[in-house]
PAKOLDO-214575 format. One line per 10 residues: number of its first residue (from 1); their letters; for each residue x, z, y of N, C-alpha, C. Coordinates in steps of 0.02 Angstrom, whole numbers, plus 50000, padded with zeros to 5 digits. Each point is the difference from the previous one (the first is absolute). Example, Ala and Ser with C-alpha at 12.3 -4.5 7.8 and 13.67 -1.06 7.14 Angstrom:
<nodes>
1	AS	50660:50390:49716:49955:50000:50059:50045:50000:50060 ~ 49982:49964:50053:50042:50003:50059:49961:50037:50055
</nodes>
This chain:
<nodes>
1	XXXXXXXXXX	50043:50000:49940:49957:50000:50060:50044:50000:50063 ~ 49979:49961:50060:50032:50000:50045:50021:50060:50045 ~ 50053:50005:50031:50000:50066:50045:49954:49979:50080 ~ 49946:50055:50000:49959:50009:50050:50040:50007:50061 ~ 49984:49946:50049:50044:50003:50058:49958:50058:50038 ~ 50034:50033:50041:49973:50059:50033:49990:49987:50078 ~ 50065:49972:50041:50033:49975:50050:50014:49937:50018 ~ 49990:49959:50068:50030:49962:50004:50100:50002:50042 ~ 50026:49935:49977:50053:49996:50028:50002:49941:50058 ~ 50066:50020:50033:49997:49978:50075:49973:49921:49994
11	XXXXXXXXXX	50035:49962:49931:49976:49941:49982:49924:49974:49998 ~ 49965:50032:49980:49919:50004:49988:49977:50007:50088 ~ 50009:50040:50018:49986:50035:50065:50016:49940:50054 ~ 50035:49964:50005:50033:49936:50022:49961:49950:50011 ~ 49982:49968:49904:49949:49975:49993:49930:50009:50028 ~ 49977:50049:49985:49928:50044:49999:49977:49982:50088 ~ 50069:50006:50057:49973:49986:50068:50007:49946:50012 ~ 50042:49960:49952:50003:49928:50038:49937:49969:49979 ~ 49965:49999:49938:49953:49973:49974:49934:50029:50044 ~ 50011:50069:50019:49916:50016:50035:50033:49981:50065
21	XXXXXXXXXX	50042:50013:50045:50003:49989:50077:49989:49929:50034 ~ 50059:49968:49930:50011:49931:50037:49960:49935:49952 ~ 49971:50020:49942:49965:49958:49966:49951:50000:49993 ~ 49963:50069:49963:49938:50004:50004:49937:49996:50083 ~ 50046:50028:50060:49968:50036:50046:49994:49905:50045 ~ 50050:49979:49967:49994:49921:50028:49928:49944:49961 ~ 49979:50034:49942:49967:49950:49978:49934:50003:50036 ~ 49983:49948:50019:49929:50004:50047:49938:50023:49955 ~ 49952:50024:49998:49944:50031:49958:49959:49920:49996 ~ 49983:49991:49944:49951:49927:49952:49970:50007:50002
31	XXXXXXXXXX	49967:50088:49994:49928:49991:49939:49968:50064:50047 ~ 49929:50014:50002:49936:50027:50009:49998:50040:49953 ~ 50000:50062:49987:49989:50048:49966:49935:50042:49985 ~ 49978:49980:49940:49899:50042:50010:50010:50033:49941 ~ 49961:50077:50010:49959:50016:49957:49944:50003:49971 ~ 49979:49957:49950:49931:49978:49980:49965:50053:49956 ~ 49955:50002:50050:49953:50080:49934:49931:49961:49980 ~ 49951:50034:49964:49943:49953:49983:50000:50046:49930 ~ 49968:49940:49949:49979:50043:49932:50055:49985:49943 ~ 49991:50009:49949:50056:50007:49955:50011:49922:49967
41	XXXXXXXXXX	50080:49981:50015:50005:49945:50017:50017:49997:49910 ~ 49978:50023:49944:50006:49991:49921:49933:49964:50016 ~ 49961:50002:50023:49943:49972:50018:50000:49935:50015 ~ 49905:49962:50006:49995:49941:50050:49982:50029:50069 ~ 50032:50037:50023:49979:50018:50063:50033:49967:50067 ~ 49972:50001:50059:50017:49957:50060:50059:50006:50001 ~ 50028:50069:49995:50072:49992:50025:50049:49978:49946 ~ 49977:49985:49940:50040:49974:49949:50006:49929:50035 ~ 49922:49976:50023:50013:49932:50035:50014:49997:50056 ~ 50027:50038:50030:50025:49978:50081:50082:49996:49967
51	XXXXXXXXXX	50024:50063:49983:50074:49968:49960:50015:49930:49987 ~ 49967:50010:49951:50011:49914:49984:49993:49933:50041 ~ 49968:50022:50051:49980:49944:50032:50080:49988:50051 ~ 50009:50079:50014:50063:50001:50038:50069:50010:49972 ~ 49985:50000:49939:50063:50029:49985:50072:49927:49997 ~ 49981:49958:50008:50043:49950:49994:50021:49986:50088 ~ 49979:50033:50043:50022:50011:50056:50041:50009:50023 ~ 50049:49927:50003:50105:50033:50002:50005:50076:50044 ~ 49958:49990:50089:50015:50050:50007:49956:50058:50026 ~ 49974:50017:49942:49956:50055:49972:50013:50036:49941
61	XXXXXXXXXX	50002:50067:50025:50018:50057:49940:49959:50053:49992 ~ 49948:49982:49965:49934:50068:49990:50016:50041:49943 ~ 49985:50052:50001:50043:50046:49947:49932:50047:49995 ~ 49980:50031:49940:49941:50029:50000:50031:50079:50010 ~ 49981:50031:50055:50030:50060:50024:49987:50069:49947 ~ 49942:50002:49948:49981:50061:49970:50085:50026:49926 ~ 50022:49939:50014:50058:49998:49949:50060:50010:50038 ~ 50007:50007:50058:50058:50056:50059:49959:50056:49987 ~ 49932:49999:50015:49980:50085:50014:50016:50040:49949 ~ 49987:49996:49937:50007:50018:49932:50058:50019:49997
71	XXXXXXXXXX	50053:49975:50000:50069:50025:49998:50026:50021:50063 ~ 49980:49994:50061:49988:50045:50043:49999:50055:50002 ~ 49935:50022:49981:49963:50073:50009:50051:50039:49947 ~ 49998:49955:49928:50036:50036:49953:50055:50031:50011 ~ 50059:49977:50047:50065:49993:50026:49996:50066:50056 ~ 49948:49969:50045:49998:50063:50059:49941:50060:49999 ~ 50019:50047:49963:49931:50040:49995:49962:50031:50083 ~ 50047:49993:50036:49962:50001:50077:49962:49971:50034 ~ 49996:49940:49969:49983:49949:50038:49922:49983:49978 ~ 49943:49975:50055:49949:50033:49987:49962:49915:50062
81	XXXXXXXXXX	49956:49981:49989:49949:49953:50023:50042:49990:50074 ~ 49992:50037:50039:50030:49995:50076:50075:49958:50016 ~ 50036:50049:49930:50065:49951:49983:49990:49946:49976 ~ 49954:49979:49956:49997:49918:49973:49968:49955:50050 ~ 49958:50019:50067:50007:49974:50065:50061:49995:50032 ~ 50014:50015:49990:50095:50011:50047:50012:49938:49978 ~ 50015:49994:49924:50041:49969:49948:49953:49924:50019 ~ 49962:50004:50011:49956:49942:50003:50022:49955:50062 ~ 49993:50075:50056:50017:49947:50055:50063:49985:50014 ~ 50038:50009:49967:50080:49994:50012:50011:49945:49964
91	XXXXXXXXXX	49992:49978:49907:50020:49983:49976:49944:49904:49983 ~ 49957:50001:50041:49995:49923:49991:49976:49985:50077 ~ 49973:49928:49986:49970:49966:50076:49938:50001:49985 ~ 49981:50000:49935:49911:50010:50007:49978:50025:49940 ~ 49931:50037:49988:49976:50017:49947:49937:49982:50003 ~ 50003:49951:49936:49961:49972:49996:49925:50043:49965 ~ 49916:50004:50025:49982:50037:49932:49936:49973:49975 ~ 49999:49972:49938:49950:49985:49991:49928:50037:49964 ~ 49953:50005:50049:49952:50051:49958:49949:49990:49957 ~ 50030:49993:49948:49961:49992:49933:49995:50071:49957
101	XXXXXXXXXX	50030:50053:50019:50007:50057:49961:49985:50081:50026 ~ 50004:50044:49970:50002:50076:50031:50046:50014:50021 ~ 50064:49964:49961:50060:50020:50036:50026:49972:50049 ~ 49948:49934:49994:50046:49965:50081:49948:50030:50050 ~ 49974:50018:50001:49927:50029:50052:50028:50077:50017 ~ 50059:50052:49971:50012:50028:49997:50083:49995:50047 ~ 50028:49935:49999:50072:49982:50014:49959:49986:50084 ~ 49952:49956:50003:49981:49976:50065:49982:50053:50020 ~ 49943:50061:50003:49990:50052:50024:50042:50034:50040 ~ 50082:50032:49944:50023:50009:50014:50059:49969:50064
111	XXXXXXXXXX	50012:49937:50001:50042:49975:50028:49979:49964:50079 ~ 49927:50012:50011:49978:49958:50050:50012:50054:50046 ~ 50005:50061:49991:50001:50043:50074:50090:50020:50010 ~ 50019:49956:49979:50087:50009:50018:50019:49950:50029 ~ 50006:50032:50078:50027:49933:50051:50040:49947:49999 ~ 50050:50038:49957:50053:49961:49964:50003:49974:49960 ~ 49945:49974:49964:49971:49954:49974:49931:49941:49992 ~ 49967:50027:50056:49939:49967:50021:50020:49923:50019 ~ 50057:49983:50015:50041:49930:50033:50024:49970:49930 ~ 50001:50045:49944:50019:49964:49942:49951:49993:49941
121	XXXXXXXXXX	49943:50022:50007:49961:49994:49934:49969:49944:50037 ~ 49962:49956:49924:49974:49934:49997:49936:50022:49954 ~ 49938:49993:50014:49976:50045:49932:49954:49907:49991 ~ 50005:49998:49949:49935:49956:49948:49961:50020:49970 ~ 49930:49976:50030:49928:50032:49974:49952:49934:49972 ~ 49964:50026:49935:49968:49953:49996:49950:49969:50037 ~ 49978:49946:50048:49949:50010:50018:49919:50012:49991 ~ 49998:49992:49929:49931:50026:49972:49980:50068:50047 ~ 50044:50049:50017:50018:50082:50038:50006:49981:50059 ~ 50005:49951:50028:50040:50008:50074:49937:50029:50055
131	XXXXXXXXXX	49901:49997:49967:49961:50033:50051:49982:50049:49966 ~ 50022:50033:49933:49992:50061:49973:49993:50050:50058 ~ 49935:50054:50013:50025:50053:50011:50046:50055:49990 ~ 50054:49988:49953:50038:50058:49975:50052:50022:50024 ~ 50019:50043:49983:50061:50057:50028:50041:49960:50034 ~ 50048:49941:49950:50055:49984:49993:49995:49931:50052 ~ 49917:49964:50020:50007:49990:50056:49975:49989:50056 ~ 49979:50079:49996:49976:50041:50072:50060:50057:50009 ~ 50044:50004:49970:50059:50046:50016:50075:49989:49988 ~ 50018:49965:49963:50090:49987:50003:49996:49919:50049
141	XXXXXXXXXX	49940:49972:49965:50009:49922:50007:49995:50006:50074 ~ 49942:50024:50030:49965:49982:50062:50054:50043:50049 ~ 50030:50040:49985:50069:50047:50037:50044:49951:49999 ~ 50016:49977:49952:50079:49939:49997:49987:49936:50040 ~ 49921:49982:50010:49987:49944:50035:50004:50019:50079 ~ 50008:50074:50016:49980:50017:50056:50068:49970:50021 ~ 50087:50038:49973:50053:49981:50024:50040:49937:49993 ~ 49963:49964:49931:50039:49948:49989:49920:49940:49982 ~ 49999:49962:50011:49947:49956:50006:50009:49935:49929 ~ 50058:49995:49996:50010:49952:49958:50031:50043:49927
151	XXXXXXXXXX	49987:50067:49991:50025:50041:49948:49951:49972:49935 ~ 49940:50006:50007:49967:49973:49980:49973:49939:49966 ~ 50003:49975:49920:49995:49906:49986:49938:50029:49956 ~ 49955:49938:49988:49959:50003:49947:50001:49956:49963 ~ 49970:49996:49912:50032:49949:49961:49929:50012:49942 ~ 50006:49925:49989:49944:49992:49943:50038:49966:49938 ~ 49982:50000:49939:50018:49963:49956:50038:49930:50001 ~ 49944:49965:50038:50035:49926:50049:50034:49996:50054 ~ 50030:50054:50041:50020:50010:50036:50076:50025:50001 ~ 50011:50053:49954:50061:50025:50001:50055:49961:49981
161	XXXXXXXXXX	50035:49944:50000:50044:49983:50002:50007:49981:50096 ~ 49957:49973:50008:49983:49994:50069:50034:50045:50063 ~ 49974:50039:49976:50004:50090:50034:50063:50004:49974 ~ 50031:49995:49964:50095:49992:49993:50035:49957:50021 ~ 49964:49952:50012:50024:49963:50023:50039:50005:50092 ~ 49935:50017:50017:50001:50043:50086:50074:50076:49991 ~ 49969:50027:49944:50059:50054:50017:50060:49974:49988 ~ 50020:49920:49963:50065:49978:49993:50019:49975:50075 ~ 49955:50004:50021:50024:49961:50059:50009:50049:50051 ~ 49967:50063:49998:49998:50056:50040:50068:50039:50007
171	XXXXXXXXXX	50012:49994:49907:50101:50050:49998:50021:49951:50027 ~ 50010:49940:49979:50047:49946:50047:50020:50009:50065 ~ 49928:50017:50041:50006:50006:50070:50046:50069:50024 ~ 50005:50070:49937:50024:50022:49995:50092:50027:50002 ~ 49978:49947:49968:50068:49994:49961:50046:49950:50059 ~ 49965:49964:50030:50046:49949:50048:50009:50049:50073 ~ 49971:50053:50006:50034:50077:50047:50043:50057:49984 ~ 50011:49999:49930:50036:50061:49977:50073:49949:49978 ~ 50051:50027:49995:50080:49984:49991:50036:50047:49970 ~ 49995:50070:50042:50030:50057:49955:49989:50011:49921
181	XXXXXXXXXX	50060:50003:49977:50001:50030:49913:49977:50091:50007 ~ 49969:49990:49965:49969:50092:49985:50059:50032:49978 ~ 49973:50072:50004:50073:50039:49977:49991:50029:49943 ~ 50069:50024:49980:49996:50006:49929:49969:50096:49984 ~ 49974:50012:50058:49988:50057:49966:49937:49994:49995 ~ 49932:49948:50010:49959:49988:49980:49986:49959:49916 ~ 49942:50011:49978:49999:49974:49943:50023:49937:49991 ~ 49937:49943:50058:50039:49929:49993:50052:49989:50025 ~ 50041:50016:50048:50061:49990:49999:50048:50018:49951 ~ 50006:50060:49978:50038:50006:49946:50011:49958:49947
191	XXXXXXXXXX	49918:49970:49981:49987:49951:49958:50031:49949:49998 ~ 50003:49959:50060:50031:49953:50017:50087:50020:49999 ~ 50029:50029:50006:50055:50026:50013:50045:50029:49931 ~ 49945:50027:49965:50027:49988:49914:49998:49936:49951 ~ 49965:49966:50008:50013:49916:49996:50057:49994:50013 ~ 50016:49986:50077:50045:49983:50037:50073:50003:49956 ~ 50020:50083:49979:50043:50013:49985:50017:49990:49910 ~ 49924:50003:49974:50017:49981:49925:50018:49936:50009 ~ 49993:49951:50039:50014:49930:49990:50068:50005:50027 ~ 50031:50018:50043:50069:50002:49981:50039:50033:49989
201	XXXXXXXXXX	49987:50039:49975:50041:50061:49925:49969:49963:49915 ~ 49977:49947:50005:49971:49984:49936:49959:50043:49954 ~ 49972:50068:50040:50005:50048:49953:50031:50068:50032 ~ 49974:50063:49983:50036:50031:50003:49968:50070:49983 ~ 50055:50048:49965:49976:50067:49959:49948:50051:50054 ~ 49943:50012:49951:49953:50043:50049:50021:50053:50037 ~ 50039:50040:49983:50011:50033:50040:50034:50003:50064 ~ 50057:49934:49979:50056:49974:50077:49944:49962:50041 ~ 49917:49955:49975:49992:49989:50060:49957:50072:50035 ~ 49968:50035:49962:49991:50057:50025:50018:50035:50066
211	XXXXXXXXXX	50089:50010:49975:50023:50024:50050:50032:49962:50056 ~ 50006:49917:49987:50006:49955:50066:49936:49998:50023 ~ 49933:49992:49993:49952:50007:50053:49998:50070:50027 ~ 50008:50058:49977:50015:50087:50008:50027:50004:50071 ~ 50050:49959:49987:50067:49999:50037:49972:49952:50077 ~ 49969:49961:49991:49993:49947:50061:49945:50053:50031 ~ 49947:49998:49946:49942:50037:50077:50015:50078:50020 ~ 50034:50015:49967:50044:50064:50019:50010:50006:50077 ~ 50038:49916:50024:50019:49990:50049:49938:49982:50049 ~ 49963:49988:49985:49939:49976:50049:49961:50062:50036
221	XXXXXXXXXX	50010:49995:50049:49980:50029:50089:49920:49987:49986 ~ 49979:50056:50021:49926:50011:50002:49951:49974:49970 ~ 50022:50009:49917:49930:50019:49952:49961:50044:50007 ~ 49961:49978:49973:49922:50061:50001:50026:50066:49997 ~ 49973:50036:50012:50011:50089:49990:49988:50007:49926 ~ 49940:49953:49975:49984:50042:49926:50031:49940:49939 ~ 50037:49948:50042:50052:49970:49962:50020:50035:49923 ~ 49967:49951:49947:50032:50037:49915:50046:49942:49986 ~ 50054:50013:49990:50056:49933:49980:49972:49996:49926 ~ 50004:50049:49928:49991:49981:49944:49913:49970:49997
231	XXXXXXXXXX	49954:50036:50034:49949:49973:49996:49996:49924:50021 ~ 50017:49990:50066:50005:49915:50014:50064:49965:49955 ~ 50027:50010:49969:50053:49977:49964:49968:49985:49935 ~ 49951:50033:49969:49973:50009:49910:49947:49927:50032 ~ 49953:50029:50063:49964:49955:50022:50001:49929:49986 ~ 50053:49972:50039:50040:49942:50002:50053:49998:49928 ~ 50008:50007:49972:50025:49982:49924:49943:49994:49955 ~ 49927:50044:50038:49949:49983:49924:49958:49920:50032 ~ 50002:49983:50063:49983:49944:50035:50042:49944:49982 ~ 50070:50001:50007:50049:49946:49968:49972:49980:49940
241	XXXXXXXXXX	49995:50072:49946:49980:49979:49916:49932:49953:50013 ~ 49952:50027:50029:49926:49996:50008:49998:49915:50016 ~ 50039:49977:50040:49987:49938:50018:50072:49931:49975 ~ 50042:50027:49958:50029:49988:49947:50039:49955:50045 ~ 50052:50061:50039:50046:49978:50034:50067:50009:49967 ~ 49985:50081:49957:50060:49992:49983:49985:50019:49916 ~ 50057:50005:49962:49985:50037:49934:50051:50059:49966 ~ 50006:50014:49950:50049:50044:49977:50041:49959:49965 ~ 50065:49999:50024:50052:49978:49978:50032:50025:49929 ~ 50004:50047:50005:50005:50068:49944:49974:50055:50004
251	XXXXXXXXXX	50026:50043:49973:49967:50065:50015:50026:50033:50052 ~ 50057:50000:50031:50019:49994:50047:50003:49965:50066 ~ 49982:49930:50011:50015:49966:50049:49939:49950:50008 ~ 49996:49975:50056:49932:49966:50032:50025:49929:50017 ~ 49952:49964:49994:50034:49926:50041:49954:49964:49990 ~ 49993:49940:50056:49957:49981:50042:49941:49962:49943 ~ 49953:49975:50000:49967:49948:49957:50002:49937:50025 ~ 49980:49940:49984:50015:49933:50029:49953:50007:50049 ~ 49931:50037:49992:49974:49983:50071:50016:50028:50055 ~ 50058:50078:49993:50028:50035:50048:50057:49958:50024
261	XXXXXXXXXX	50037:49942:49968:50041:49960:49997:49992:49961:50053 ~ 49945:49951:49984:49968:49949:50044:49987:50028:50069 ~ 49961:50073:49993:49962:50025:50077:50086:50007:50048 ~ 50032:50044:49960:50064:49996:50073:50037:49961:50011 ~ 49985:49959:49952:50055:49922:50021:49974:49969:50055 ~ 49936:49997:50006:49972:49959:50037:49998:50059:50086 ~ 49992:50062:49957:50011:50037:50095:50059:50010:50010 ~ 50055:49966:49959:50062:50022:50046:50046:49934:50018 ~ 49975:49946:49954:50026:49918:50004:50027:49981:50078 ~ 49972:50037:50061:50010:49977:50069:50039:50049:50042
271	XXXXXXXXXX	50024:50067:49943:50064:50020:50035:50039:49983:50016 ~ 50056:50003:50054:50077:49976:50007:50013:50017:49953 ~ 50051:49962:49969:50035:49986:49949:50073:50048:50007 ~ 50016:50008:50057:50050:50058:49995:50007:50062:49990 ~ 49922:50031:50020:49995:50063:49978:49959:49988:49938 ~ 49991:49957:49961:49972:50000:49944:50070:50000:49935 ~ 50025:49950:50025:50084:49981:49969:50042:50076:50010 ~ 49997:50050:50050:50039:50041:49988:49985:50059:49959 ~ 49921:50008:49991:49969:50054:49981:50020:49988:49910 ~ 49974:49920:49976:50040:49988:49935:50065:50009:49974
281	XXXXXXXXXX	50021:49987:50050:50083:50009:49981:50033:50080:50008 ~ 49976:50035:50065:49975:50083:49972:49998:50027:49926 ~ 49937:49987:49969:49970:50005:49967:50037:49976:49919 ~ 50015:49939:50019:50055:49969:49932:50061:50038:50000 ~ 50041:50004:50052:50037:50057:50004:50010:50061:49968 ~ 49929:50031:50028:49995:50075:49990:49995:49996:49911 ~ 49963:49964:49977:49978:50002:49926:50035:49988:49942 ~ 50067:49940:50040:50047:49971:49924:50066:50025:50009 ~ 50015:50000:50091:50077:50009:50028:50024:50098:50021 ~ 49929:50038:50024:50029:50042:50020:50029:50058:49940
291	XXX	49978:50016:49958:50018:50044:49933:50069:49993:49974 ~ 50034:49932:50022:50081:49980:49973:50046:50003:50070 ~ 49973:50022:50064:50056:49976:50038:50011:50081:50022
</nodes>
């Protein structure tokens, strides 16, 4: 069995800033980030079909959020509804919710009276409901229409590709204002940022990347107060598995899958080539040359 690295050396440490300061922090942000809630997507349910409709969306990345919370909550026993608002509004550009369920009627409830998120939920209702007298909309819906006017889509059987269609065009509009790369002490950034580095380490033992992401947001200036590094860390490794970015190499070591392959080739293809060329050669260095000299 391998010896468990504990520490990094000045070599790693080298690497670790050139790759987040001058490579990662350079790559311009691609993709629109949603969390899609709705009914249980083992199901034929809407949000099984809004996925699909979007999921071939080069740059669109919907991730079904109840599979962060889960290993979340598990991870941080403090952490409690108010915090998974935090986590919400920090960690995408929109949440998407579709209400077909108790539990999405329960996610919208909750999430419509948080300021800091009223600018990011999108809710989809069927319209068979849309002159229902009921709760959900005479009270979250008709509140969210008060601050945001277009929060609101409705969708029929014949319709919903339609109605995706508009929101493809809506992140776009999105997406052609935002530039900044997220940071890695959020879920999707990290996400993006462990890609990053399994693709050029080919790989590498769970625990060393462990303690190279440990090590970077360590360094990052004004995270949250209730900031959990292992909780957002389990988070984002059960999201990589979940959307079969990466796999188990061994029992020890992780490395990328072809579709984790493809996704950062294509977000990093338009780096300069010099800080891309030095970070490899770093890296080749550190792995074949430094142990003999």
């Amino acid at each position: 069995m391998p010896k468990k690295q504990t520490k990094l050396n000045k070599h790693e440490v080298k690497i670790l800033d050139t790759l987040y300061h001058k490579m990662y922090k350079s790559l311009p942000n691609k993709h629109v980030d949603i969390f899609l809630c709705g009914g249980d997507v083992n199901k034929d349910t809407t949000r099984k079909n809004v996925r699909n409709i979007l999921k071939n969306i080069d740059f669109l990345m919907i991730f079904f959020p109840e599979k962060i919370f889960i290993e979340y909550f598990n991870l941080n026993k403090e952490a409690d509804y108010l915090t998974l608002e935090t986590i919400l509004a920090e960690n995408v550009d929109y949440i998407c919710i579709v209400c077909e369920s108790p539990g999405a009627y329960a996610e919208l409830g909750a999430f419509v009276n948080n300021k800091n998120l009223q600018n990011k939920i999108i809710v989809l209702n069927d319209e068979q409901y849309k002159n229902d007298p009921s709760f959900i909309n005479l009270g979250p819906i008709k509140h969210l229409k008060k601050v945001n006017k277009t929060a609101v889509r409705y969708y029929n059987d014949n319709t919903l590709c339609k109605v995706c269609d508009k929101l493809q065009r809506f992140f776009k509009q999105h997406l052609d204002k935002t530039k900044e790369p997220r940071s890695i002490d959020k879920i999707t950034g990290m996400f993006y940022f462990i890609t990053l580095i399994l693709y050029l380490f080919k790989g590498l033992a769970k625990n060393t990347l462990y303690l190279y992401i440990k090590y970077l947001t360590d360094g990052i200036k004004n995270k949250a107060i209730d900031f959990n590094f292992d909780a957002t860390y389990s988070a984002t490794i059960k999201i990589l598995f979940n959307e079969n970015f990466i796999k188990n190499k061994n029992l020890n070591e992780i490395e990328l899958t072809k579709t984790g392959k493809d996704f950062i080739y294509k977000l990093i293809h338009n780096n300069p080539k010099a800080v891309y060329n030095d970070v490899i050669s770093d890296i080749i260095w550190y792995k074949f040359y430094h142990y003999s000299s």
